[in-house]
Residue, then its C-alpha position, 0 to 999 in steps of 0.5 A: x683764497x678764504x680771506x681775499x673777502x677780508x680787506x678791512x680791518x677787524x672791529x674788534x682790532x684797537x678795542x680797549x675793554x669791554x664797557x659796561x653800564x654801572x647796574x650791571x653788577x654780575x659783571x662788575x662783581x665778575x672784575x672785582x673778582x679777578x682783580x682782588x677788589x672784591x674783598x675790599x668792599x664793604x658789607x651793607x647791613x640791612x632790615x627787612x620790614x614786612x615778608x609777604x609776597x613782596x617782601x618774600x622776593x626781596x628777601x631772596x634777593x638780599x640773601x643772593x647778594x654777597x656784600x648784603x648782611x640781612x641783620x633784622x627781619x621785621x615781621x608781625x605774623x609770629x607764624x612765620x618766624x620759623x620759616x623766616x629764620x630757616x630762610x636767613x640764618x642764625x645771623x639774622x635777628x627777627x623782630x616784631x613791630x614793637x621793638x623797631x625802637x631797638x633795632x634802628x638804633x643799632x649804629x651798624x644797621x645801613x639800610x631798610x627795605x620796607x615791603x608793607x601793604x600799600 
């Protein structure tokens, strides 16, 4: 008989749920899904200062993130606003340097990720 090899119990018998580590968001992202979470969390506002070559990946990142509102891009190369407000949206507001006094006294605005030449 195939299972006489078998005697032991399988590991995966008694097995609560899978464990997983707090950075895994795809996965924690995959259970608020199903459980109905995922609309209960809130949307983080976020400023961008700076999208050179860093700041461009950072940029990507923050748009692929769903509870991730890029509300303001701060950039001083006026060139490439353009380019910018294609990537974002019109939901995104594009500043130069000069009118950052504005756009940090927005009370909505959660977070900035600054990406500037260190």
């Amino acid at each position: 008989m195939a299972t006489v090899g078998f005697k032991v119990e399988s590991p995966y018998v008694k097995r609560e749920e899978r464990k997983h580590h707090a950075s895994d968001l795809k996965y924690q992202k995959f259970l608020d899904t199903v459980s109905g979470e995922a609309s209960k969390r809130k949307t983080i506002n976020v400023a961008l200062f700076g999208v050179g070559r860093a700041g461009g990946i950072h940029l990507g990142n923050l748009k692929a993130h769903s509870n991730i509102n890029l509300s303001y891009v701060v950039e001083s190369d006026r060139s490439k606003w353009d380019q910018i407000q294609s990537a974002c949206g019109s939901g995104t507001k594009i500043h130069h340097l000069i009118r950052t006094k504005d756009m940090l006294s927005d009370p909505e605005l959660d977070a900035c990720v600054i990406c500037t030449p260190t």
